[in-house]
N, C-alpha and C positions, 0 to 999 in steps of 0.2 A: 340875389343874395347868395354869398357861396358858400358850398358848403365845408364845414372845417374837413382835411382829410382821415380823421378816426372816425367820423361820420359816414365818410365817404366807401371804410370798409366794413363798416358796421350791416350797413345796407347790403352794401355788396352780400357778405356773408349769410344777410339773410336772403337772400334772395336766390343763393346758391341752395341752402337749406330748403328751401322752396322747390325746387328743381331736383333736387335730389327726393325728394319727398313724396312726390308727383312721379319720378323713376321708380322708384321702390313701390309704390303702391300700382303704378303701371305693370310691373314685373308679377306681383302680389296676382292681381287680378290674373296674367296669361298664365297663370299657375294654377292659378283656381279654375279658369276657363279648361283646363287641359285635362285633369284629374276631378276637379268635382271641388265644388266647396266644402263638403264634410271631409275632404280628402288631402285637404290643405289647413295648416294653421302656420301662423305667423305671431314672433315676437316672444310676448309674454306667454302667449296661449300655447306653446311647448312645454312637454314636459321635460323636468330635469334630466329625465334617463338619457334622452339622445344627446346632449350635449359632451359627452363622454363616451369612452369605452373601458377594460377594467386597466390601464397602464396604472401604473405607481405614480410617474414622473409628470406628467401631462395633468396641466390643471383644465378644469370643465368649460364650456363656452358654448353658450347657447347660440343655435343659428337663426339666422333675420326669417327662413321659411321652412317648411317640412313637409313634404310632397309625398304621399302614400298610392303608385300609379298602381295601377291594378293589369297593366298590359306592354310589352314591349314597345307598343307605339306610342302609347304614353310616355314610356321613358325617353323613346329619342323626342316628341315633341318638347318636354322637360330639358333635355340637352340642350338641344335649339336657341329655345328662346333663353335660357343659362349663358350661353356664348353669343348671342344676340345681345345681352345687357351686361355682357362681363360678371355673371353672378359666380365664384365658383362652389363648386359640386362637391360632396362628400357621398357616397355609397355606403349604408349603413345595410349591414345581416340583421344579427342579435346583440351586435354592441360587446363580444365578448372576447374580442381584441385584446394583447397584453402591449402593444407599441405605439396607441394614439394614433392609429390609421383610420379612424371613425369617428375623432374628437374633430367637427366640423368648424367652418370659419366662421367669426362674427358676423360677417356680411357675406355671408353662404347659403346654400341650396342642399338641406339633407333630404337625399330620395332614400326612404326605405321602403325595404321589400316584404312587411309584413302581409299584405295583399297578395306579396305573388307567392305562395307558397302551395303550391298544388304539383303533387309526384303524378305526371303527365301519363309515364306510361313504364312498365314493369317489362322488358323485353328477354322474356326467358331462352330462346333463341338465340342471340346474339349476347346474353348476358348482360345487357346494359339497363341502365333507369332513365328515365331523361324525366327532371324536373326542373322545377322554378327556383331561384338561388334565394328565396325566402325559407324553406324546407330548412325544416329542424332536422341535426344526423337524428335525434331519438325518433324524429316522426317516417323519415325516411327507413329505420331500423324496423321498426315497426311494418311497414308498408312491405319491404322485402324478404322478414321472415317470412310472412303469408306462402312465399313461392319458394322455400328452401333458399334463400341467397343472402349476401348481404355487400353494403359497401364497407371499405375494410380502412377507410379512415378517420381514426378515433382520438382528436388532440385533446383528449380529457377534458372535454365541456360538451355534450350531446345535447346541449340546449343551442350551440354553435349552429350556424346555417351553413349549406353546400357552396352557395355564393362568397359567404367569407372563408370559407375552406378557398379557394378560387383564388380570393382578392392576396392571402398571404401565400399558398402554395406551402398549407396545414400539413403536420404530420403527424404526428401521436407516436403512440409504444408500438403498434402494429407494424411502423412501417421495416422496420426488420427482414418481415418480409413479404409487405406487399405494397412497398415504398410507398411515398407523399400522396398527396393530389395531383401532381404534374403524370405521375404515373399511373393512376385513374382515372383522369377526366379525358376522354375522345376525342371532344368536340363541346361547341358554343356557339350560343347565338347570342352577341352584344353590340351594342351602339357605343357608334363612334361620338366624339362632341357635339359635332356637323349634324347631328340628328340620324347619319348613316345607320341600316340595319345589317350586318354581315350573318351570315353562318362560315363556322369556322370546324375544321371536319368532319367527324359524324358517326357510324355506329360500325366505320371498321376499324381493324387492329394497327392499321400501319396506312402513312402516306407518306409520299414521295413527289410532290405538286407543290412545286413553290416553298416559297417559306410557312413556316409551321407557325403560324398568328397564335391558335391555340395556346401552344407551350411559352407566346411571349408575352400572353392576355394572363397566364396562370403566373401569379405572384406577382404582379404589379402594382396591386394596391390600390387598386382605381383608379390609376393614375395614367391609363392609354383608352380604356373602354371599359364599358358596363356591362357584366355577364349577365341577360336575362333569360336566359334558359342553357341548362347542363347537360353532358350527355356520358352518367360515370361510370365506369365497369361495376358490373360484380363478380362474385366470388360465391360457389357453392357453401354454404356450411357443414361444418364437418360438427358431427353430433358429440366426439366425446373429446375432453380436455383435462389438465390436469398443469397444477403449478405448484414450482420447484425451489423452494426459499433457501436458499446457503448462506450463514453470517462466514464473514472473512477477517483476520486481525489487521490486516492493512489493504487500503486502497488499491495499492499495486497489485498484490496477491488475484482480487477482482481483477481487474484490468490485464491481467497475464491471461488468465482463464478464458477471456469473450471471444478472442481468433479460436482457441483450439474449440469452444463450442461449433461456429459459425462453421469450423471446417471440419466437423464431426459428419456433416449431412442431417442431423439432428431434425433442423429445419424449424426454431423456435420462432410464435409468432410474436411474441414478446421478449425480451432482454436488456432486463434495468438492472440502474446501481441502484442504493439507496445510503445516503452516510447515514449513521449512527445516528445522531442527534436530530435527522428528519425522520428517520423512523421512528424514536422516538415522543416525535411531536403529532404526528399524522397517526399513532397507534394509540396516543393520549384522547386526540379530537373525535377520532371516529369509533370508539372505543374497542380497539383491534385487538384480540389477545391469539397468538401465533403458539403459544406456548414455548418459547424459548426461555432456557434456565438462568438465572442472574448471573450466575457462572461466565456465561459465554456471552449475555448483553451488555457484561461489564467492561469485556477485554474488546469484543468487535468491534471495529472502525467502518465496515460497509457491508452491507448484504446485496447478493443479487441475488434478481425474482427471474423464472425463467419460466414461459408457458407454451405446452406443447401442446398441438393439438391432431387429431389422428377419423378416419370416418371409423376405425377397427379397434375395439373396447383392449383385445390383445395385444394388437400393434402398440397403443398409448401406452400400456404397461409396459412393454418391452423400450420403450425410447426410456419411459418415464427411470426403468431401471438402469438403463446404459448411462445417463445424464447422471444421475446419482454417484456412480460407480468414478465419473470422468472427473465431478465437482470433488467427491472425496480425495481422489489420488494428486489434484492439483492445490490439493491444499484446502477445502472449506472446514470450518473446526466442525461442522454438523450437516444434516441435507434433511429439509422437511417436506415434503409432499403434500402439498395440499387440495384438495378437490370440492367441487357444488360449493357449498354459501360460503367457506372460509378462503375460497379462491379468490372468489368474484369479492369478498370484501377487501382481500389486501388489495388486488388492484383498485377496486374503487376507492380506496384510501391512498393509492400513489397518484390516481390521476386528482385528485383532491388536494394535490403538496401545493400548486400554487397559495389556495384558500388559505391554507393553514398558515405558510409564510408570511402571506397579508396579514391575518390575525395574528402572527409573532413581531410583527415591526417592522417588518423587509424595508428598505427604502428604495427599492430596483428590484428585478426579475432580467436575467436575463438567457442566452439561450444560443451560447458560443457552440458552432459545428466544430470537429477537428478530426481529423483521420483517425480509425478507432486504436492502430497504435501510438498515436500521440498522444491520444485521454492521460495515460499514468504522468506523465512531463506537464502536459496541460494545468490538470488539478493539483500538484503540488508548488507547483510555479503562483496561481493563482491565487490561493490560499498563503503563499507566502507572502504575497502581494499585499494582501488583504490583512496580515497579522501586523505588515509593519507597518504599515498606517492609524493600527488599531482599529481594524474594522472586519467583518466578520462575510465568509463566503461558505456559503452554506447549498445542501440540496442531493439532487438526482439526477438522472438522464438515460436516454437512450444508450443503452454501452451498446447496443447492437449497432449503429451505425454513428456514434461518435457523439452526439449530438449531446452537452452540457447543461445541466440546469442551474443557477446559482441563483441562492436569494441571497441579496447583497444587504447586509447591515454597516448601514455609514452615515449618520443623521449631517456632518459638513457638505455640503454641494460641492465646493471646492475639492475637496478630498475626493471624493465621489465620484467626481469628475473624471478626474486623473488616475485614479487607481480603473474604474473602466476603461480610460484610453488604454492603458498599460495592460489590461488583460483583453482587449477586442486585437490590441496589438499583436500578441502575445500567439492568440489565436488565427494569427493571419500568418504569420511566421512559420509555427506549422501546418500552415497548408490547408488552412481552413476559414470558415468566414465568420463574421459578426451574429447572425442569424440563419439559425437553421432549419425553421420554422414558423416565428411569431412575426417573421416582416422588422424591417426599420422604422414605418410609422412615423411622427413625428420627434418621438422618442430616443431613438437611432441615427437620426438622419443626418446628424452634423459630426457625429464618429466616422459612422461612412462616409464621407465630405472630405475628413481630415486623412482617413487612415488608405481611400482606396485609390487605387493608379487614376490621375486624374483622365488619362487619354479613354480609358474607359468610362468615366463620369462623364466627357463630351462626347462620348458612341451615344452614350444611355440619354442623355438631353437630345440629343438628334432624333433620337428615336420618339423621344418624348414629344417635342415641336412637329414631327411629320404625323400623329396622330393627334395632337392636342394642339392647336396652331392659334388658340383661341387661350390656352393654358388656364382653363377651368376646373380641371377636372384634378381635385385632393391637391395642390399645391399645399407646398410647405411639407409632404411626405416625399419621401427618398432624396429628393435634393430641398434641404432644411433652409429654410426664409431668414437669412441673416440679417441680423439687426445693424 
């Protein structure tokens, strides 16, 4: 009897389903075999938190497994049998991502590192830490005050892990001046796809041996190898501090001021803008009162915050007076001085502006680098951008090294679209990149696609295929999965 042919792929279909079912629950198992069954869950039995990180743009997606190893062997066994079954891999910290470089694949492998979070060893000697990329910065901050030190990068989430510092090449308000992650972290020890274990520098200051894997492992996104243990400088603490609030009537005004600080010798470890209207929302939220008179929060357009820090109670006074004297003479309408809890609250309220954004509508965050004398050209362009579309660019940033923050209000896609082309553009122009700190992610990934020289897009794929040859590991991050 024959059979009719919709019959024919009916079967077929199931029976592919069948095969598929039998693969996935085979995978399932050497997952569980590797990490432990209470160590593994699959499917439904994820929580919603992993299926995201905090992006704006990036909708949630639960992955088919979730792998909790507890040891570097683990992870490469995890790798292994991941490119053994073509499963690909997502590397999750704390999930607190702003580019969807942790928002995992439907039919994906999230390994996190909640297990691995143990600060190995405190090297007062050589000044370094070496930890597990599970490690909270607050648990790490914690562990290195004990010895007079600390790690000095702080991308305003201290709930953030070392590893995801790692995976985007993190920076925060400190970096000023004591730059990124790239310029912190030594050395690494991470698996390759292959299951390989490398170590990758180590706890000197300088190497000259080959190529530097390190510096090409830092900011890659997961997407060459898995950091499973760090090796980050520290930094003595200096006991006294003090910070410096000046409102300015115009944007520019600020942005003229930041070179002559940087080249005072000052030596600020913080130096943000803050426009108007985010100071005003972030001093609502956390309820910050700075004491500035309506007078002058009526007229200003931007405030920069600038924080000094000194081991000498006189020395700090004497900066703190010279900064004052420099801010007044270049124009600030006012100069506050702030110290102990009203310090540490305004910062905690600036590194707090993403939150607040989220809670005002933001429909983007983003995080354009650009040379710090292009900032004044930058932000006026960008905003103009944004006014004619009717749509709204808002925010802060690093003025010490260039680095943009814009909350973008624009509920069209379309619009949205295009008005980011036009300012990542914009930002490329002068002489600057897309991301300065938060990673491309999935988020980013098809602006860089569009905007950057492609011959360097097929360097970065080369590079990508000589270590990922299996192409497991966070696809669809940096080079974006076209539909």
């Amino acid at each position: 009897m024959a059979i009719p042919a919709h019959d024919v792929l009916r079967f077929g279909n199931q029976a592919k389903k069948r095969e598929e079912g039998q693969s996935m629950g085979d995978v399932a198992a050497r997952f569980a075999e590797i990490v432990g069954d209470a160590n593994l869950l699959s499917g439904e039995a994820i929580p919603e938190d992993y299926a995201h990180d905090e992006a704006l743009t990036t909708s949630a997606q639960r992955p088919a497994h979730l792998a909790k190893p507890g040891s570097a062997e683990e992870v490469a066994e995890l790798l292994k049998a991941a490119s053994e079954h073509g499963v690909p891999v997502t590397a999750r910290g704390s999930g607190t991502g702003l580019s969807g470089g942790a928002r995992p694949r439907e039919d994906g492998l999230v390994i996190s590192f909640e297990r691995m979070n143990a600060v190995l060893e405190i090297d007062t000697e050589n000044h370094v830490a070496v930890v597990q990329p599970g490690v909270t910065l607050s648990d790490l901050d914690e562990k290195t005050t004990e010895a007079g030190l600390g790690y000095t990068v702080y991308p305003g989430e201290l709930s953030a892990s070392v590893g995801g510092n790692v995976g985007t090449n993190a920076g925060g308000m400190r970096a000023v001046k004591y730059g990124v992650t790239r310029h912190n972290v030594v050395g690494l020890q991470a698996v390759l796809p292959t299951g390989e274990i490398i170590r990758t520098g180590g706890k000197t200051s300088k190497v000259s041996t080959g190529y530097d894997l390190t510096q090409l492992i830092i900011g890659s996104e997961g997407t060459l190898a898995i950091a499973t243990e760090v090796i980050v400088k520290l930094y003595p603490r200096l006991p006294h501090g003090a910070t410096v609030f000046a409102p300015f009537e115009t944007f520019d005004e600020v942005m003229t001021v930041v070179p002559k600080i940087i080249s005072s010798g000052l030596a600020p470890h913080i130096l943000e803008y803050i426009d108007n209207l985010t100071l005003a929302a972030i001093s609502y939220n956390e309820k910050l009162s700075l004491g500035v008179p309506d007078s002058i929060r009526d007229t200003a357009q931007a405030y920069l915050v600038v924080a000094l820090e000194n081991r000498d109670s006189d020395r700090l006074h004497s900066d703190v007076e010279e900064l004052g004297g420099l801010l007044g003479d270049l124009g600030a309408m006012d100069v506050y001085v702030l110290e102990g809890p009203s310090a540490r609250k305004l910062i905690e309220a600036r590194e707090k502006a993403f939150w607040t954004a989220k809670a005002a509508g933001a429909d983007d965050v983003i995080d354009v680098v650009v040379p710090r004398s292009a900032m004044p050209e930058f932000l006026r362009k960008a905003r103009e951008m944004a006014m004619s579309r009717e749509a709204g660019a808002l925010g802060c940033g690093h003025a010490g090294d260039g680095n943009v923050h814009l909350a973008i209000f624009c509920k069209d896609t379309d619009k949205r679209k295009q008005l980011l082309t036009d300012i990542f553009a914009l930002g490329m122009e002068l002489g600057g990149a897309i991301s300065g700190e938060h990673g491309l992610g999935r988020a980013k990934a098809g602006y860089f696609l569009d905007l950057e020289d492609p011959a360097k897009i097929a360097l970065m794929r080369r590079i990508k295929e000589s270590f990922d040859p299996a192409g497991i590991l966070n696809p669809g991050v940096l080079f974006a999965e076209r539909a």
